[in-house]
Residue frames relative to the residue before (quaternion, step in Angstrom):
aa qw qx qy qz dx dy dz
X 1.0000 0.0000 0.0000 0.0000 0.00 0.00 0.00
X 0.0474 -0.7257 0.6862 0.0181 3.49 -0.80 0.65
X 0.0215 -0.7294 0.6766 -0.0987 3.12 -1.11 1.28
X 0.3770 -0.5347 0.7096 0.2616 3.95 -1.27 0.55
X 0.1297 0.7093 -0.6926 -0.0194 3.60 -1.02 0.92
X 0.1357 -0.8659 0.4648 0.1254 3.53 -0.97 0.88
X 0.3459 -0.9128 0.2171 0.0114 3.08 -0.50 1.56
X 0.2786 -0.6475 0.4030 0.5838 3.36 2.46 0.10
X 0.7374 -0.5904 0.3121 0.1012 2.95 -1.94 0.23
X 0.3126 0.7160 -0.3223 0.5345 3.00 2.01 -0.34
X 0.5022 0.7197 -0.1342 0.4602 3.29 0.42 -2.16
X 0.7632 0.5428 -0.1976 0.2897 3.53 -0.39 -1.81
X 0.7555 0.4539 -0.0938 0.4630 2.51 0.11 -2.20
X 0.6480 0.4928 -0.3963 0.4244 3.92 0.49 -1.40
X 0.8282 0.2952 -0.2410 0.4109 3.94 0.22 -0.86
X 0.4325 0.5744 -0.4134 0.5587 3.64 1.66 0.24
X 0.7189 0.4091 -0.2329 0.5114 3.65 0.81 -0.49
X 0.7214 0.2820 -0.3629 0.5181 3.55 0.72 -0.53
X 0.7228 0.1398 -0.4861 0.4709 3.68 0.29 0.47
X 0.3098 0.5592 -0.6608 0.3933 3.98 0.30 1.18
X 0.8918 0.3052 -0.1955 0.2708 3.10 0.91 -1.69
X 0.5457 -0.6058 0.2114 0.5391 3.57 2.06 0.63
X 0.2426 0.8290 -0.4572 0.2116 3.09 1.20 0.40
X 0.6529 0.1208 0.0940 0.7418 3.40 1.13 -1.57
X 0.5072 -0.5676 0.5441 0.3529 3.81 -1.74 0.64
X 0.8040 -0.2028 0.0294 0.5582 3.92 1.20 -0.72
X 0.6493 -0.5296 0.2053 0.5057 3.40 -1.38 0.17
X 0.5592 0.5056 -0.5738 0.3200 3.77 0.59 0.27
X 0.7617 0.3516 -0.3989 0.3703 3.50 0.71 -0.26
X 0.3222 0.5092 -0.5372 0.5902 3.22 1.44 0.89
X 0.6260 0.3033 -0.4081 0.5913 4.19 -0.37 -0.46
X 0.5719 0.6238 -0.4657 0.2587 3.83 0.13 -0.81
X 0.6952 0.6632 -0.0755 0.2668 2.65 1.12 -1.69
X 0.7361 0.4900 0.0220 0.4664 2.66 0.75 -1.99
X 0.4250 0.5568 -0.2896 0.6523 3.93 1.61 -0.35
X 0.5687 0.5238 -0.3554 0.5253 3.78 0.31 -1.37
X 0.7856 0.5539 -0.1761 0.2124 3.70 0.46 -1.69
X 0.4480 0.7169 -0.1007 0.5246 2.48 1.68 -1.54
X 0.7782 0.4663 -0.2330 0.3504 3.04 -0.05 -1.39
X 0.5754 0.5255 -0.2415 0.5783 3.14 0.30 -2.40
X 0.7188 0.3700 -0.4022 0.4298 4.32 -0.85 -0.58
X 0.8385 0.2929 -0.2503 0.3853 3.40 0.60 -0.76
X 0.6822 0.4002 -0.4672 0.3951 3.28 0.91 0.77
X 0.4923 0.6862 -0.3981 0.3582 3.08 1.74 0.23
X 0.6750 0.4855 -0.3069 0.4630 3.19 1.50 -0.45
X 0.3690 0.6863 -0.4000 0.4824 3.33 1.65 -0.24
X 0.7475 0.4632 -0.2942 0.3742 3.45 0.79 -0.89
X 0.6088 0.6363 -0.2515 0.4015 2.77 1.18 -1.30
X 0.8861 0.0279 0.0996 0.4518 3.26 -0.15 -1.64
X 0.5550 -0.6693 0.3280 0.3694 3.89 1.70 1.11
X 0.6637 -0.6189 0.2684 0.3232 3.54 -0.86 0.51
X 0.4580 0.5169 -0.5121 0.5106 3.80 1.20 0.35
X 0.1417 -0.6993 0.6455 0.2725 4.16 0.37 0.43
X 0.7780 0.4755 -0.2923 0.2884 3.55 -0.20 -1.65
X 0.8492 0.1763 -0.3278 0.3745 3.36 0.11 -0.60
X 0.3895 0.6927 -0.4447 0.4131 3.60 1.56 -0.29
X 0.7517 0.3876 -0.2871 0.4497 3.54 0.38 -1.47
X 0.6747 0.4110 -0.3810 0.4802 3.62 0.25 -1.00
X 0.4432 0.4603 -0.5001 0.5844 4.34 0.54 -0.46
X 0.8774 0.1438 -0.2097 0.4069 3.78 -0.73 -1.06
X 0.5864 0.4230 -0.5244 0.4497 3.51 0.19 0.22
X 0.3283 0.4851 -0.5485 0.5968 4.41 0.79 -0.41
X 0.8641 0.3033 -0.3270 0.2334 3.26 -0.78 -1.74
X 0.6593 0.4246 -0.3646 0.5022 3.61 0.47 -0.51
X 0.6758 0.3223 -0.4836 0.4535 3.72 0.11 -0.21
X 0.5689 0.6303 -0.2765 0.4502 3.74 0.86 -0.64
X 0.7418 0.3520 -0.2408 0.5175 3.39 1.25 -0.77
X 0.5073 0.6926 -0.1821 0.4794 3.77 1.67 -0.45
X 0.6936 0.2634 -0.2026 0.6391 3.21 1.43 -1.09
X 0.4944 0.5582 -0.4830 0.4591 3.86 0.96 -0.01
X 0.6708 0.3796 -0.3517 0.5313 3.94 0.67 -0.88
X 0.5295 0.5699 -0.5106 0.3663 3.83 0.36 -0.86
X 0.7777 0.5090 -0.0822 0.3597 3.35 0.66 -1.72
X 0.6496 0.3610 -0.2557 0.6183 3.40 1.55 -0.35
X 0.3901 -0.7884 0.2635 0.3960 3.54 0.97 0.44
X 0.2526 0.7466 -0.5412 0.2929 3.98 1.38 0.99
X 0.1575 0.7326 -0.6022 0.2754 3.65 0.71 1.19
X 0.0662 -0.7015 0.6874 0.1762 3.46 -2.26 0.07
X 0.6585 -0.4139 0.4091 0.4771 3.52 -1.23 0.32
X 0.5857 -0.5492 0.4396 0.4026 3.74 -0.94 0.43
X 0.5689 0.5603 -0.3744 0.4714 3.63 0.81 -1.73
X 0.5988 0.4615 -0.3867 0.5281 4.36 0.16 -1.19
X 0.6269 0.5633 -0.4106 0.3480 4.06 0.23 -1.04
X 0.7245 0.5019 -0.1551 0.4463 2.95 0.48 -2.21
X 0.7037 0.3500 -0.3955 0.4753 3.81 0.37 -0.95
X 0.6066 0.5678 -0.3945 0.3924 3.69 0.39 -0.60
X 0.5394 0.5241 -0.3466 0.5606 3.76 1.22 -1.17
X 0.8350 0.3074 -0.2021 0.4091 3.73 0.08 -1.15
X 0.6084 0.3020 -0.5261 0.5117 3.68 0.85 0.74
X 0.5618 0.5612 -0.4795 0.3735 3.72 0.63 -0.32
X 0.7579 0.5071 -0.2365 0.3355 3.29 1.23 -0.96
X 0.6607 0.6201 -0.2205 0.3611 3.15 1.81 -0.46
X 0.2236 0.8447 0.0384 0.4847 2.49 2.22 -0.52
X 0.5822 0.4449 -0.1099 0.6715 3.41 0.53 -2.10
X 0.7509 0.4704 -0.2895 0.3620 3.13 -0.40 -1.69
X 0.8241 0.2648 -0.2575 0.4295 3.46 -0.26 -1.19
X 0.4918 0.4746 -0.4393 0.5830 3.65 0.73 0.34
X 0.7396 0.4556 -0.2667 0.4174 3.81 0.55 0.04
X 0.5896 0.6553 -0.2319 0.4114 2.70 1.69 -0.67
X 0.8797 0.2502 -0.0200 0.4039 2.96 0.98 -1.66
């Protein structure tokens, strides 16, 4: 299938530059990509929160804030700085697990 897709100029310029800078061989394997991306995100959330997204997520997102303000209220709190470092190894984490 060959389709013209127009991507505004913003858009343009980004995938004109990543295959200037050899980044990609052309802009389909730039759209390739980004599909690949697309994808791969939406089945992570498949995992995550099963293939009803809408009411799954909104159901577990209640519960976790619901459970967040249940510790707050039982005093099972941390310093923010502990939070933030915990956020940024969980996230490295993610990452290297994507990576490899």
């Amino acid at each position: 299938m060959t389709d013209h897709v127009q991507l505004g100029d913003d858009h343009e310029r980004f995938v004109a530059a990543a295959v200037a800078e050899g980044q990609f061989e052309s802009r389909d394997a730039v759209l390739r990509e980004g599909v690949r991306l697309v994808r791969q995100r939406q089945a992570r959330l498949e995992q995550i929160v099963g293939s009803d997204h809408d009411n799954a997520l909104v159901a577990r997102l209640r519960a976790g804030v619901a459970r967040g303000i249940a510790d707050a209220d039982a005093g099972r709190t941390i310093q923010a700085e502990e939070g933030f470092a915990r956020l940024r190894r969980y996230l490295k984490d993610l990452d290297a697990d994507e990576t490899s």
